[in-house]
C-alpha positions as CSV (number, residue, x, y, z in Angstrom):
1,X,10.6,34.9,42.9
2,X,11.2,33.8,39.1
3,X,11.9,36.5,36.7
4,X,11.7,35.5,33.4
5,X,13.5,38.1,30.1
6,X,10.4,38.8,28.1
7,X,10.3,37.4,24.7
8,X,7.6,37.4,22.9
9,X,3.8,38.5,23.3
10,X,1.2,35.9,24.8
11,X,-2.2,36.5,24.0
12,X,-4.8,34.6,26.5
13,X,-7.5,32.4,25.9
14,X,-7.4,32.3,21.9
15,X,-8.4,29.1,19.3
16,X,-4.7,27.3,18.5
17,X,-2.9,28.8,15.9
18,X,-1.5,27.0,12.6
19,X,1.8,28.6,12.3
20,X,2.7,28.0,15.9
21,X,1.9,24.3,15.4
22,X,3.8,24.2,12.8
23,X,6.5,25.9,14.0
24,X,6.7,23.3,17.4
25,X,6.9,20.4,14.6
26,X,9.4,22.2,12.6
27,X,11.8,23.0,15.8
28,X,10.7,19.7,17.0
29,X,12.4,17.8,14.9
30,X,15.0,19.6,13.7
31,X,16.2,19.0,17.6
32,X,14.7,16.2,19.0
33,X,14.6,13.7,15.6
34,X,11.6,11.4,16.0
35,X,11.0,11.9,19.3
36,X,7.1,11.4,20.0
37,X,5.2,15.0,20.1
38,X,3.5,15.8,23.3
39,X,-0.4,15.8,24.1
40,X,-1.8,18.2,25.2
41,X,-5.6,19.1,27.2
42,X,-8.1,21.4,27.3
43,X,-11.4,22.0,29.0
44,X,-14.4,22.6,27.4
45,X,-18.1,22.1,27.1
46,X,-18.4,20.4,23.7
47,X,-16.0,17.2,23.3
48,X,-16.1,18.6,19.2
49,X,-14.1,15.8,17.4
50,X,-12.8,14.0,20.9
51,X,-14.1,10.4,21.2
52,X,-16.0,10.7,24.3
53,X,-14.6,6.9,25.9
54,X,-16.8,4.7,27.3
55,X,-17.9,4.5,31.3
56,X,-15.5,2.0,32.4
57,X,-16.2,-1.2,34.6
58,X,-14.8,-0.9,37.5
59,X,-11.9,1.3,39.0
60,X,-9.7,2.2,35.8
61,X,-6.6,4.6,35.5
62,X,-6.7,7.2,32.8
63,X,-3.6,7.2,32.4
64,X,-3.6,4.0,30.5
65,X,-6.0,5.8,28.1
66,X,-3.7,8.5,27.4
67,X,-1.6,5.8,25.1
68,X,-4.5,6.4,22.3
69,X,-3.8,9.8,22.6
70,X,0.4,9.2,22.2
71,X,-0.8,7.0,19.0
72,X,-2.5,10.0,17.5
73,X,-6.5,9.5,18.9
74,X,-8.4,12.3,20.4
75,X,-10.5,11.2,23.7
76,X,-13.0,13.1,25.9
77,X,-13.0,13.3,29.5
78,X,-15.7,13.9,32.0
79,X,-17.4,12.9,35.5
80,X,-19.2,9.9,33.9
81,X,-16.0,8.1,32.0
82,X,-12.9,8.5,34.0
83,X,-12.9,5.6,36.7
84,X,-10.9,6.3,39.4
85,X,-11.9,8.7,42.5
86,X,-8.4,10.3,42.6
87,X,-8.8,10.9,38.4
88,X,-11.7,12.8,39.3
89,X,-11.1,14.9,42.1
90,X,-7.9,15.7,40.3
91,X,-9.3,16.7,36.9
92,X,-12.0,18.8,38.8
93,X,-15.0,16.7,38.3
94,X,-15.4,15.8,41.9
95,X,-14.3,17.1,45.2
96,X,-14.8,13.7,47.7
97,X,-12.0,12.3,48.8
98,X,-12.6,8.5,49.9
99,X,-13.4,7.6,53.6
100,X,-10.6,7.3,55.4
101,X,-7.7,8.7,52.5
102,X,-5.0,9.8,55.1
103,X,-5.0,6.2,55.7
104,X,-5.4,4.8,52.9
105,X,-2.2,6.7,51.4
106,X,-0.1,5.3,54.4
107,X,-0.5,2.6,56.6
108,X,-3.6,1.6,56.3
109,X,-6.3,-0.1,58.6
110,X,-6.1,-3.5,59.6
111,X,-8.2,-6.2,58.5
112,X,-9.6,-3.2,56.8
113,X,-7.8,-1.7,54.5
114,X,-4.5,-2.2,52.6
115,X,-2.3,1.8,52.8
116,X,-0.3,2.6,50.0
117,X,2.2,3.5,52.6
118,X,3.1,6.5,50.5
119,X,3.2,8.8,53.5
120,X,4.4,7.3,57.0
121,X,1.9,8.6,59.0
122,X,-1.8,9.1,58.6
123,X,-1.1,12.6,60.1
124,X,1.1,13.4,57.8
125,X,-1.5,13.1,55.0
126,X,-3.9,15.2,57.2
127,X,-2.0,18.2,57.2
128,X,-0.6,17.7,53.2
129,X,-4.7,17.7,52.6
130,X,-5.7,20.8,54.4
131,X,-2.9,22.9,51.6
132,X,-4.4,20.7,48.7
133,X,-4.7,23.0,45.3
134,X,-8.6,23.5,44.0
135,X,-9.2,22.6,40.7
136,X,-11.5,25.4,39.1
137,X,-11.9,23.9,35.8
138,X,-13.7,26.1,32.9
139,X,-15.8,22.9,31.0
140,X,-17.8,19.6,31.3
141,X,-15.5,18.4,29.4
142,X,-11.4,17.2,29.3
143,X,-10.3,16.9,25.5
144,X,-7.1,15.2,24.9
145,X,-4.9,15.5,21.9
146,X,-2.0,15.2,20.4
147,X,-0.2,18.1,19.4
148,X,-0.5,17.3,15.8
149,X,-4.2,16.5,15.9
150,X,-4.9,19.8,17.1
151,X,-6.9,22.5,14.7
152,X,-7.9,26.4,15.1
153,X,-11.0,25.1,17.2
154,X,-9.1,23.8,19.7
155,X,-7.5,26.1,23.0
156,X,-4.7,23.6,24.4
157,X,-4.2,24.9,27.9
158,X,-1.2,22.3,29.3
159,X,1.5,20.1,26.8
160,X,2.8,17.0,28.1
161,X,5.8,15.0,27.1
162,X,6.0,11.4,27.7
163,X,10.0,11.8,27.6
164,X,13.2,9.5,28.2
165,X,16.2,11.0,30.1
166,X,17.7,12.8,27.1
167,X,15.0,14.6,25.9
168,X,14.1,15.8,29.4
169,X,17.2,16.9,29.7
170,X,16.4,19.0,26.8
171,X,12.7,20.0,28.3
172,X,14.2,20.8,31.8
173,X,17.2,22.8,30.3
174,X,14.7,24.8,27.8
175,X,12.3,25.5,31.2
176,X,15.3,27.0,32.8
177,X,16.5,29.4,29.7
178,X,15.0,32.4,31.2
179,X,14.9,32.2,34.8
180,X,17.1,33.7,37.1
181,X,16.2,31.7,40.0
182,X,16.9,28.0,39.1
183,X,13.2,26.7,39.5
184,X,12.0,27.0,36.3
185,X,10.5,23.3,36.8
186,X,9.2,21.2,40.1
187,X,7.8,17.8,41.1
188,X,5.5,17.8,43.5
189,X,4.4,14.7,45.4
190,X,1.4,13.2,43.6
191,X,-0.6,11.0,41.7
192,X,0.5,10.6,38.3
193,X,-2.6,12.4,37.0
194,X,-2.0,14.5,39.6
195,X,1.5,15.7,37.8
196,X,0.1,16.2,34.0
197,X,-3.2,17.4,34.9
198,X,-3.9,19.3,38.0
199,X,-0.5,20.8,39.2
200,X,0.3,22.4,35.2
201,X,-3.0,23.5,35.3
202,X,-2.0,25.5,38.5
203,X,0.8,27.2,36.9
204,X,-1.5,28.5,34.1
205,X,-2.6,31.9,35.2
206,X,0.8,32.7,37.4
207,X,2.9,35.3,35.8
208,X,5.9,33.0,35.9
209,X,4.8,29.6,35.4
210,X,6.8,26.6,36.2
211,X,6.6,23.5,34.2
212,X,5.9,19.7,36.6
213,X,8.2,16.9,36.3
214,X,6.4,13.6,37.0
215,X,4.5,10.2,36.4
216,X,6.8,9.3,39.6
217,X,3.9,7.4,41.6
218,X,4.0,3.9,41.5
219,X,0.2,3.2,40.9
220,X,0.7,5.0,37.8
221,X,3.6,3.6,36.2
222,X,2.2,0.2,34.7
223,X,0.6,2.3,32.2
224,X,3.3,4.1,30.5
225,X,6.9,2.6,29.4
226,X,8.9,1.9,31.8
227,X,11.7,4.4,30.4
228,X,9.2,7.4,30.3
229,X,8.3,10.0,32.5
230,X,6.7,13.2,32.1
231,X,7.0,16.8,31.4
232,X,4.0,18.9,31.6
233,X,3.9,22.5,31.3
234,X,1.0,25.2,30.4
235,X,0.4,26.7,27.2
236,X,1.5,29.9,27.9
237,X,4.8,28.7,28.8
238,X,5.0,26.3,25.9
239,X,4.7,29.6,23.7
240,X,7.5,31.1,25.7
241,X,10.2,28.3,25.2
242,X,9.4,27.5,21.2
243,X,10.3,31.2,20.8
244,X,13.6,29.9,22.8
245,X,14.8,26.8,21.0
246,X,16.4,28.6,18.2
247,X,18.7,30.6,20.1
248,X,19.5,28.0,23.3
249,X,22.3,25.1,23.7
250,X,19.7,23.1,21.2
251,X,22.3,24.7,18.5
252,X,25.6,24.0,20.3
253,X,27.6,21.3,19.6
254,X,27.2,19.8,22.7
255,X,23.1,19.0,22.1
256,X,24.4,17.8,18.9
257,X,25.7,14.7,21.1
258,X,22.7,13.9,22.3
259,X,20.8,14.7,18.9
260,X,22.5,11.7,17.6
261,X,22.2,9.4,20.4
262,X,18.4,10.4,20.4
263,X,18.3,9.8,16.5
264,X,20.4,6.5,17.1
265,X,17.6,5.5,19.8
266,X,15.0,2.9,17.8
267,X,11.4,3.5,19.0
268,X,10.9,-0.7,18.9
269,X,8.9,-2.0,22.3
270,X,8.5,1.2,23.9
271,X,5.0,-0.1,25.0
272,X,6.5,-3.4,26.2
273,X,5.4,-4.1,29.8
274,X,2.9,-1.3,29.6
275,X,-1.0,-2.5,31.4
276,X,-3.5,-1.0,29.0
């Protein structure tokens, strides 16, 4: 079991607070340069100042809309606008899985349906499924935002980072401060929704949350840079390790090394080769 040193007080379910913003920005840069600031996503039954997107045409990944959210919009999820059946059964809004899924995630059928050949065997899907995590979402409603778009009306519940090697190195090291065991992260097999959405979600309520590692499946990764993945961790957690950065190897000489390779690291074509 994860034991974590307590080190400062986490109140539940309360409106964002400025100062703590503030603070995340201040920290943020001071170790991490101009390193993009994380999203973050909340449930709720009014979209407030979200854009509430459009239906889309066809079968669409989310995913691909989270890149307004990166540039600084705010968008609103629900079961009418998010157009892919794994999107919704992993955000909550549905619980149908699609005729035939333990195939269609391996082998597939012939003459009848391409697999993804993800898992080797149909069977093995079967059983994976029968452990699969309920989503028990509070809201009609998925609000995404950056971290600086947030205000005291908004309740982030999970932070995402869209980050390169070196700054998860600094994420992963920062998720393992406190813990004794050394699983203060994980990366489950999933969908990349799956890995920023559902799984952090999970970890919100434990007593010693662990942050997910992931954008690792391959349907997902035409729609963020090819040098990202992601980081995703819930809100009481994210309290937890600002009150850490201060006092952890971010003030050593050896982050310092990466600080300035991080600093030295141009932003230019991030989004090149990225599907939209």
């Amino acid at each position: 079991m994860l034991e974590a040193i307590p080190k400062i007080i986490i109140k539940a379910n309360i409106t964002m607070d400025k100062q703590l913003k503030d603070q995340f920005i201040e920290r943020w840069q001071k170790y991490f340069g101009a390193a993009e600031l994380p999203i973050t996503f909340y449930y709720s039954d009014d979209p407030a100042d979200a854009r509430p997107l459009e239906k889309p045409k066809g079968h669409h990944c989310f995913i691909a809309d989270l890149n307004k959210v990166r540039n600084g919009e705010s968008i609103a999820l629900n079961g009418q606008n998010i157009g892919c059946g794994g999107g919704l059964r992993y955000t909550g809004f549905s619980q149908k899985i699609r005729p035939n899924f333990n195939y269609f995630l391996s082998c597939g059928i012939p003459l009848e349906m391409e697999g993804e050949r993800y898992k080797r065997k149909p069977e093995l899907v079967s059983e994976m499924m029968k452990d699969f995590p309920d989503m028990d979402k509070k809201g009609q409603w998925l609000v995404f935002k950056r971290w600086d778009q947030l205000t005291e009306n908004d309740n982030p519940e999970v932070v995402i980072f869209f980050a390169t090697p070196d700054i998860m190195s600094g994420l992963f090291m920062l998720a393992n401060f406190d813990y004794v065991e050394p699983y203060g992260v994980k990366t489950p097999f999933c969908s990349g929704c799956g890995s920023i959405v559902l799984y952090p979600y999970q970890e919100k309520n434990k007593e010693n949350p662990q942050s997910i590692i992931g954008m690792f499946d391959p349907s997902a990764r035409p729609y963020v840079p090819k040098e990202r993945f992601t980081f995703a961790t819930p809100m009481k957690r994210f309290e937890q390790l600002i009150g850490y950065m201060d006092e952890s190897f971010l003030i050593t000489d050896t982050w310092k090394t990466i600080h300035k390779r991080i600093c030295n690291t141009g932003m230019d074509g991030e989004h090149a080769g990225m599907q939209h």
